[in-house]
C-alpha positions as CSV (number, residue, x, y, z in Angstrom):
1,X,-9.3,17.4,83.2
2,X,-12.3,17.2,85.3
3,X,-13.7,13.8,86.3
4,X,-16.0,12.2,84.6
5,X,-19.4,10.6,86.4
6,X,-17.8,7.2,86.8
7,X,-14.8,8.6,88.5
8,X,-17.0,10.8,90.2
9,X,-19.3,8.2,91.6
10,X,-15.9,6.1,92.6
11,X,-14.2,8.5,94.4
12,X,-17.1,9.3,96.5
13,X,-18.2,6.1,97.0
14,X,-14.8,5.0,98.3
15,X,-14.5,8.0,100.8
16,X,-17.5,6.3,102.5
17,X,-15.7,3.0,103.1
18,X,-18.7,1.7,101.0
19,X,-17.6,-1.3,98.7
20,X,-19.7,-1.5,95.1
21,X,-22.2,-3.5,96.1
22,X,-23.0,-1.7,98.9
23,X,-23.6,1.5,96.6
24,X,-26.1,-0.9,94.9
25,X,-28.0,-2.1,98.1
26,X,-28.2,1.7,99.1
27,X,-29.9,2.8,95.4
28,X,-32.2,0.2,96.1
29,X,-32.9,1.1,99.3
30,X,-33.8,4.9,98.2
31,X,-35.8,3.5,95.1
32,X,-38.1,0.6,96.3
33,X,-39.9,0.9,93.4
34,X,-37.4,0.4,90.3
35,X,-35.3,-3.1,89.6
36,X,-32.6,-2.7,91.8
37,X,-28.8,-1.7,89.7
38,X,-26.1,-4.7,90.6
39,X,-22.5,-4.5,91.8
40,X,-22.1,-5.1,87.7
41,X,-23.7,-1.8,86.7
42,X,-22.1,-0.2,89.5
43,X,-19.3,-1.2,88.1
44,X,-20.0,-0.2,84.6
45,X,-20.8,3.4,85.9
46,X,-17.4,3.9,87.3
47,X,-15.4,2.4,84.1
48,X,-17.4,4.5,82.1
49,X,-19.6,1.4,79.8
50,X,-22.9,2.5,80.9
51,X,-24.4,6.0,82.3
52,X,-26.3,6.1,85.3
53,X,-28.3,8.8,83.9
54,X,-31.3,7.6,85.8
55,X,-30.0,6.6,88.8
56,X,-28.6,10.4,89.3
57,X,-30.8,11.7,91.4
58,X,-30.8,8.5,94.0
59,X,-26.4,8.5,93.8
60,X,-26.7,12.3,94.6
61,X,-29.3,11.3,97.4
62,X,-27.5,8.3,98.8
63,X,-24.0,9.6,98.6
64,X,-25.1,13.3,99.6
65,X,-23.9,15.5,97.3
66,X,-25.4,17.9,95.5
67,X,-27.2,16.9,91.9
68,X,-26.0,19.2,89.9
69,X,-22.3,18.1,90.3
70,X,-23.1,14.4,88.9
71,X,-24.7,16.6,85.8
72,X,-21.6,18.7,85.7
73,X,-19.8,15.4,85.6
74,X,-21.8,13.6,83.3
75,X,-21.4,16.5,80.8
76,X,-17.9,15.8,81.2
77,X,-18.1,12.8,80.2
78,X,-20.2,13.5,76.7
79,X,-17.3,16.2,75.9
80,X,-14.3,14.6,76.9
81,X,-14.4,11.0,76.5
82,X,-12.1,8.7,74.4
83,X,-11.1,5.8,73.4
84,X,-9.8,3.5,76.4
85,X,-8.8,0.1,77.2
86,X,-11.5,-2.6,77.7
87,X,-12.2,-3.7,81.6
88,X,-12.7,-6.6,83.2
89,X,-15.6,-5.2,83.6
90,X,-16.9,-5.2,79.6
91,X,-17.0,-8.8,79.9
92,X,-19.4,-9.5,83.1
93,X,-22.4,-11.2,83.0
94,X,-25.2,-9.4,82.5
95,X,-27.1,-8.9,86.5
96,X,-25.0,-10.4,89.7
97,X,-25.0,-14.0,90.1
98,X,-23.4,-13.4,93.4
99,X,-26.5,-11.4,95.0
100,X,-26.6,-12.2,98.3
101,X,-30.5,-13.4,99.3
102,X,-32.8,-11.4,100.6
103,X,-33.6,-13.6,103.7
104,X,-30.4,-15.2,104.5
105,X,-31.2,-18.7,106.7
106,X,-27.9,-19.4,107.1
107,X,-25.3,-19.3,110.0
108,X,-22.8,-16.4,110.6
109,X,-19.8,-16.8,109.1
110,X,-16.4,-15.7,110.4
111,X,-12.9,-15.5,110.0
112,X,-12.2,-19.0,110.8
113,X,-14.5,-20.6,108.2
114,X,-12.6,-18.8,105.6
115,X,-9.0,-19.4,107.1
116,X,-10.4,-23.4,106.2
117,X,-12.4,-22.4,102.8
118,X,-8.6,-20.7,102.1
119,X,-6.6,-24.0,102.8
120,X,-9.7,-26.0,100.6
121,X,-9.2,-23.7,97.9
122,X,-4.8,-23.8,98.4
123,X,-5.5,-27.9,98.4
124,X,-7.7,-28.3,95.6
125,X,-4.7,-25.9,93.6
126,X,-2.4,-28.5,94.2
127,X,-4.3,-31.3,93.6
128,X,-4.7,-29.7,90.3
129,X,-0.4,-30.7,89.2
130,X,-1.7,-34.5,89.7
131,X,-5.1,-34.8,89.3
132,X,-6.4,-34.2,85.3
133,X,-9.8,-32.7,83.8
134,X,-12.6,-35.0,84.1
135,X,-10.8,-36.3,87.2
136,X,-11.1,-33.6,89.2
137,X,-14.2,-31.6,87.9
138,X,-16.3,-33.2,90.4
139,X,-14.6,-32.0,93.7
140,X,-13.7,-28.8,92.4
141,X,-17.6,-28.0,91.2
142,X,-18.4,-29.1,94.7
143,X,-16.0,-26.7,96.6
144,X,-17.0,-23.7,94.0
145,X,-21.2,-24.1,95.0
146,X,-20.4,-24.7,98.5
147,X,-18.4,-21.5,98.6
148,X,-21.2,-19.9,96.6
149,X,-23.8,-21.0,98.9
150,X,-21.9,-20.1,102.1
151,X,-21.5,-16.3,100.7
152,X,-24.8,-16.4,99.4
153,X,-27.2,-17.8,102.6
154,X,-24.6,-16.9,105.5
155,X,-24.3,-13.5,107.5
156,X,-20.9,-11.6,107.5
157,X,-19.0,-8.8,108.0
158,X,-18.2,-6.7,105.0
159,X,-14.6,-7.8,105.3
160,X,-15.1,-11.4,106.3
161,X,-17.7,-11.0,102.6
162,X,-15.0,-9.7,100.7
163,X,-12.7,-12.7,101.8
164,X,-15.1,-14.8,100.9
165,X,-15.5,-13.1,97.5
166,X,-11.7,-13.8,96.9
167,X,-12.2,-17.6,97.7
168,X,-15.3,-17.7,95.2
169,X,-12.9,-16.5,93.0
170,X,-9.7,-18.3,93.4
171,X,-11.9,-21.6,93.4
172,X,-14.0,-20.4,90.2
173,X,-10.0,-19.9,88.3
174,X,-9.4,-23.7,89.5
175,X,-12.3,-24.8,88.4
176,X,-12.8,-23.3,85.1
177,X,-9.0,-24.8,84.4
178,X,-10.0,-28.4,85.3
179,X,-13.2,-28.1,83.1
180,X,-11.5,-26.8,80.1
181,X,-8.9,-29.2,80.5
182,X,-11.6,-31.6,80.8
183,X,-13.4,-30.3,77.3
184,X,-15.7,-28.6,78.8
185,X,-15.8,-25.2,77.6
186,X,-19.1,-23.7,77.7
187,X,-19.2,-24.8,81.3
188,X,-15.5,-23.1,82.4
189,X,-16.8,-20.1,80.5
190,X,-19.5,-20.2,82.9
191,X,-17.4,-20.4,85.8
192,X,-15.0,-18.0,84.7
193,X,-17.1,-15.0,84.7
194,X,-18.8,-16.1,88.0
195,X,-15.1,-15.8,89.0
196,X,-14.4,-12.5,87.2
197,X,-17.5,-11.6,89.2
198,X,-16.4,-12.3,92.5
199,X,-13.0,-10.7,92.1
200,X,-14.9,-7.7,91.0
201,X,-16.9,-7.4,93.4
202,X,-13.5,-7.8,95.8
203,X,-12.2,-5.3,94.0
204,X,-9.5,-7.3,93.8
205,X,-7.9,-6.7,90.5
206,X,-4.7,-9.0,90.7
207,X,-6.8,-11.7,90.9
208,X,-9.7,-10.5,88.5
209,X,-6.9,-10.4,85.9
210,X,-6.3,-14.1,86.9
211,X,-9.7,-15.5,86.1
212,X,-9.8,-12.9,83.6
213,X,-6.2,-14.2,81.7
214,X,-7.5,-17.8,82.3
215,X,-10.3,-17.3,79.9
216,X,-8.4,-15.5,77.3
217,X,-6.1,-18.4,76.9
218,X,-8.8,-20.6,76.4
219,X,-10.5,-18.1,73.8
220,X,-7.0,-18.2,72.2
221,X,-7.3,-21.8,72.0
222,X,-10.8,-22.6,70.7
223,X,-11.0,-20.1,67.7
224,X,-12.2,-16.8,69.8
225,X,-8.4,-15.2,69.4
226,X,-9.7,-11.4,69.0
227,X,-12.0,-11.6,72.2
228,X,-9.0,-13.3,73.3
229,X,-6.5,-10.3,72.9
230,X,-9.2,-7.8,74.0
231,X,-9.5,-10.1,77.0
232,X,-6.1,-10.6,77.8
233,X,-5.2,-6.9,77.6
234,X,-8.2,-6.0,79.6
235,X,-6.8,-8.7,82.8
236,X,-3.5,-6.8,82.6
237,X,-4.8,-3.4,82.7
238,X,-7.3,-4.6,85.7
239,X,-3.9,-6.2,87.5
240,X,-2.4,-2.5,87.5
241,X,1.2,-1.3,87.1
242,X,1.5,-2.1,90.9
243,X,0.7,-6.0,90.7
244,X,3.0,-8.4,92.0
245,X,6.1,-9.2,89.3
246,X,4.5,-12.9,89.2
247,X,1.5,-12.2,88.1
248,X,2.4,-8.6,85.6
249,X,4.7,-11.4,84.2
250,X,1.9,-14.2,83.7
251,X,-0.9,-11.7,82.6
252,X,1.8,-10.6,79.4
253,X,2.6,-14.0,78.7
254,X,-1.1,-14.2,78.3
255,X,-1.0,-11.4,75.8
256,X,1.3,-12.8,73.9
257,X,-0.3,-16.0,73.5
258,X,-3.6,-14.4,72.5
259,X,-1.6,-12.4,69.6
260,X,0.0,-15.2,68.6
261,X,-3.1,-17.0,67.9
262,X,-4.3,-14.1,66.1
263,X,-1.1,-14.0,63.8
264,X,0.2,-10.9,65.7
265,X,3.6,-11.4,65.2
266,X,5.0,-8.2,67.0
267,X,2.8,-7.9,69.6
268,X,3.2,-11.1,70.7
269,X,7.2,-10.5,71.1
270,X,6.7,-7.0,72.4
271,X,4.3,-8.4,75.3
272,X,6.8,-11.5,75.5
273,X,10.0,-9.1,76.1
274,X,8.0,-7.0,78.6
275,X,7.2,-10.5,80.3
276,X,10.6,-11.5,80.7
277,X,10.9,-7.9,81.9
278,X,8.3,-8.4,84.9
279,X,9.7,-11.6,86.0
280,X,13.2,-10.3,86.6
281,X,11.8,-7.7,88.7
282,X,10.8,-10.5,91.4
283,X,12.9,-11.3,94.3
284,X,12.6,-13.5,97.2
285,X,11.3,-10.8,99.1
286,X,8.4,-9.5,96.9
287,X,5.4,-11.0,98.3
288,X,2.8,-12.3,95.6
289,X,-0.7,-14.2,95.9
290,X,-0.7,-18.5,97.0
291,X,-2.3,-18.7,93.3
292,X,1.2,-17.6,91.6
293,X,3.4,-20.2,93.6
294,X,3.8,-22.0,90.5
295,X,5.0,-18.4,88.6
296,X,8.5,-18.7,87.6
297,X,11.9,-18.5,85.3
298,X,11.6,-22.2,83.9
299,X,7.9,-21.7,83.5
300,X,8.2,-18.3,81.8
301,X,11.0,-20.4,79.3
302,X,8.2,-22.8,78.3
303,X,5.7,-20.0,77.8
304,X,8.1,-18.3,75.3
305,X,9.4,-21.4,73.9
306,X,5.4,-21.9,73.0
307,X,5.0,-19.3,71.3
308,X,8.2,-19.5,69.2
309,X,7.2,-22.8,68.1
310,X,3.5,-21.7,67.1
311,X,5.4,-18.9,65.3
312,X,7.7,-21.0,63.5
313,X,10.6,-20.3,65.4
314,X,12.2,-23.6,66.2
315,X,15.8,-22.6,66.9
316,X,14.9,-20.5,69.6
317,X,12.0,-22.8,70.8
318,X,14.3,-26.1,71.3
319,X,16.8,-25.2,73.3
320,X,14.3,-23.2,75.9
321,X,12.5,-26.5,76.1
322,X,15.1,-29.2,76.6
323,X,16.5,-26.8,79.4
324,X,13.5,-26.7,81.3
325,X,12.8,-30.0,80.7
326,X,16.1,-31.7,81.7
327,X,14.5,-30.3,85.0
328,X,11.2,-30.6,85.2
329,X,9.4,-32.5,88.3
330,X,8.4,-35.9,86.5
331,X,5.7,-36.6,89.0
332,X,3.5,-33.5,86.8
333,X,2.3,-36.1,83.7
334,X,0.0,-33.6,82.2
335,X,2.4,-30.8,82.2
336,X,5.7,-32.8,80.8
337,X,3.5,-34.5,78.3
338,X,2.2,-30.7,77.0
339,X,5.8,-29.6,77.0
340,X,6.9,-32.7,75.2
341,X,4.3,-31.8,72.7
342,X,5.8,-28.6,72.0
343,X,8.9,-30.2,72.1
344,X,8.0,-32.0,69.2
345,X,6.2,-30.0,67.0
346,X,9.9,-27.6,67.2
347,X,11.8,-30.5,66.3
348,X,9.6,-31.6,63.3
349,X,9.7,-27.5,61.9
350,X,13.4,-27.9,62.9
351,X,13.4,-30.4,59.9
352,X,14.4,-33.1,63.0
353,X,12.1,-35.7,62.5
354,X,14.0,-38.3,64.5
355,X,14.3,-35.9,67.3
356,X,10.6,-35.3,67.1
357,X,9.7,-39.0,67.2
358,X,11.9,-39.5,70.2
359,X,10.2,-36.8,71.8
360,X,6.2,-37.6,71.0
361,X,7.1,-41.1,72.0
362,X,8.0,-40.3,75.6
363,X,4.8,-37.9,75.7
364,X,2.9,-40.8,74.8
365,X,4.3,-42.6,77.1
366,X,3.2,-40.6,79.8
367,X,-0.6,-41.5,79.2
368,X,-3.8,-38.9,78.7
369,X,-4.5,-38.9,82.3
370,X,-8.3,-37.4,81.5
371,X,-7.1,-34.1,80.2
372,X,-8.1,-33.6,76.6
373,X,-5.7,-30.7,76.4
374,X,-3.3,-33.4,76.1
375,X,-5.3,-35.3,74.1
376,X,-5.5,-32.5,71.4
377,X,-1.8,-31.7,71.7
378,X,-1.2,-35.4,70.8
379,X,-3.5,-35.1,67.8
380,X,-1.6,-32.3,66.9
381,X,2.0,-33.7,66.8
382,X,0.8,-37.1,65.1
383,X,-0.7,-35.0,62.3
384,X,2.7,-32.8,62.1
385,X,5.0,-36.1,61.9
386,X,2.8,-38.0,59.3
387,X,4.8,-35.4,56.9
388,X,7.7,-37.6,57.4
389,X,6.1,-40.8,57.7
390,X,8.7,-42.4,55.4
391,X,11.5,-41.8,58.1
392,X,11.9,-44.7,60.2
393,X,11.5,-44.2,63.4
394,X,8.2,-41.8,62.5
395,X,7.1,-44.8,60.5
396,X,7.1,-46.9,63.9
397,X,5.6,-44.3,66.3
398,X,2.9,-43.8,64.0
399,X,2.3,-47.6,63.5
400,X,2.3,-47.8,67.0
């Protein structure tokens, strides 16, 4: 089959070294006189969304090749398209909110003042297991603009730009977590697909199915479940076959959760076998991305044991959850408390009652901590044991 214009466009673009938004700069460059494409629709050429039907003439000029093969090509792709997977890509915002400016005033920018915007970024990751929601939206808002204005304003190197691209977008995935698990979700939409943006535009698609995966699962948990699958599936097909086994493994737990919201039944267990599937392929020498350090078996178990319990599976939810709990680091509040929630709510469809008191009591006791995740999941296991509000120890926890 012959390639189609996207492909086309791609694979000549790369054999000049030339990254996306380069391609951009040079079609604006040869047309002064038109609105300028983005890195976006650059992007949307090459997956095949849009046609750059025309910008033919200036990508045959600035990428010298002949016109007629780009109209050989897009002929191509009127007679042999079909139906494909949705991209990353489908879901950017509409222009480039990561155009650099036309008269930069700021300083250069090298490899050192990433190495330190790199340890910010790893910091502000961490700070994320202790530090909850509204707690921490401020600093990390504050590191995402600074990084934004540093790429933006500064002069760089293509490569020292593309690292910088990374950090926007590592930083945008922190901080679209803590402002969903603040409430906040309009806003860590927002972020998310400046995020998705910057990975893009990094072509780095291991972590563009990162931010990508992170805003599936909050479509998933607001209401927005068939966006969320198309999401989802889209962040795995952006990762690759060739993505670390961390992150192939967290990108399918993703799809599972999205079809389980949606009442997909067996495509949540298919994408939850081939999960398990991923993991087992990682080893202590595979070499994944700083973001996945927190990628592994007990976490996959509580993944699985979450979506057994929103499926009304208890038997196979509880014992994955008291296993990984009996060794879980108590110093992570928010994260015991969510797991405790589940914990419950498997106990109480377990026909357990006492169990599940025992268990929401020590979530409770463990305090909000400013994340109104944790806040809804307690709302959600109150309202699942007032069904046995005549047992005892239900009675009390509720009185309580």
């Amino acid at each position: 089959m012959r390639e189609t214009v996207g492909e086309l466009v791609r694979r000549l673009r790369l054999a000049r070294g030339w990254s996306q938004r380069r391609l951009a700069e040079a079609l604006a460059e040869a047309a002064p006189g038109r609105v300028p494409p983005t890195r976006n629709d650059v992007s949307r050429w090459e997956i095949g969304t849009r046609s750059p039907r025309e910008w033919l003439p200036f990508l045959a000029q600035v990428l010298e090749v002949p016109r007629e093969m780009l109209e050989m090509a897009k002929a191509v792709q009127r007679v042999e398209s079909a139906p494909r997977v949705r991209s990353v890509a489908d879901f950017l915002p509409e222009g480039d909110p990561l155009a650099p400016l036309r008269a930069r005033t700021g300083r250069r920018i090298g490899a050192g003042q990433v190495a330190d915007l790199a340890q910010r970024v790893h910091g502000l990751r961490l700070a994320d297991d202790v530090v909850y929601g509204k707690d921490l939206i401020g600093p990390a808002l504050r590191e995402l603009q600074a990084a934004v204005k540093l790429y933006r304003e500064g002069t760089h190197t293509e490569e020292v730009g593309r690292e910088l691209l990374r950090a926007i977008g590592e930083l945008a995935q922190i901080a679209g977590w803590v402002a969903s698990d603040a409430g906040e979700h309009a806003e860590a939409e927002r972020i998310y697909r400046l995020g998705m943006s910057a990975a893009q535009a990094a072509e780095d698609g291991v972590l563009s199915g990162n931010v990508a995966g992170s805003l599936a699962y909050q479509w998933s948990n607001t209401g927005r479940t068939a966006d969320a699958v198309g999401l989802a599936r889209a962040a795995l097909e952006d990762a690759g076959p060739d993505a670390p086994a961390k992150a192939r493994a967290l990108y399918l737990d993703r799809v599972a959760w999205a079809h389980t919201r949606a009442g997909q039944d067996r495509p949540a267990m298919t994408a939850l076998g081939e999960a398990a599937e991923a993991l087992s392929e990682d080893s202590a020498g595979t070499e994944s991305p700083s973001y996945l350090y927190w990628m592994d078996a007990g976490e996959l178990q509580v993944m699985e044991a979450r979506v057994y319990t929103e499926l009304r599976r208890p038997l196979r939810a509880v014992p994955l959850l008291t296993d990984v709990l009996g060794r879980y680091d108590a110093s992570h509040a928010r994260e015991l408390a969510l797991y405790l929630s589940w914990l419950a709510v498997a106990y109480a469809d377990a026909n357990e009652p006492e169990a599940a008191a025992g268990t929401a009591g020590r979530m409770l006791a463990l305090g909000q901590s400013g994340s109104e995740r944790t806040a809804e999941r307690t709302r959600i296991v109150l309202d699942r044991l007032r069904a046995y509000r005549d047992v005892p120890e239900v009675a009390e926890l509720l009185a309580s």
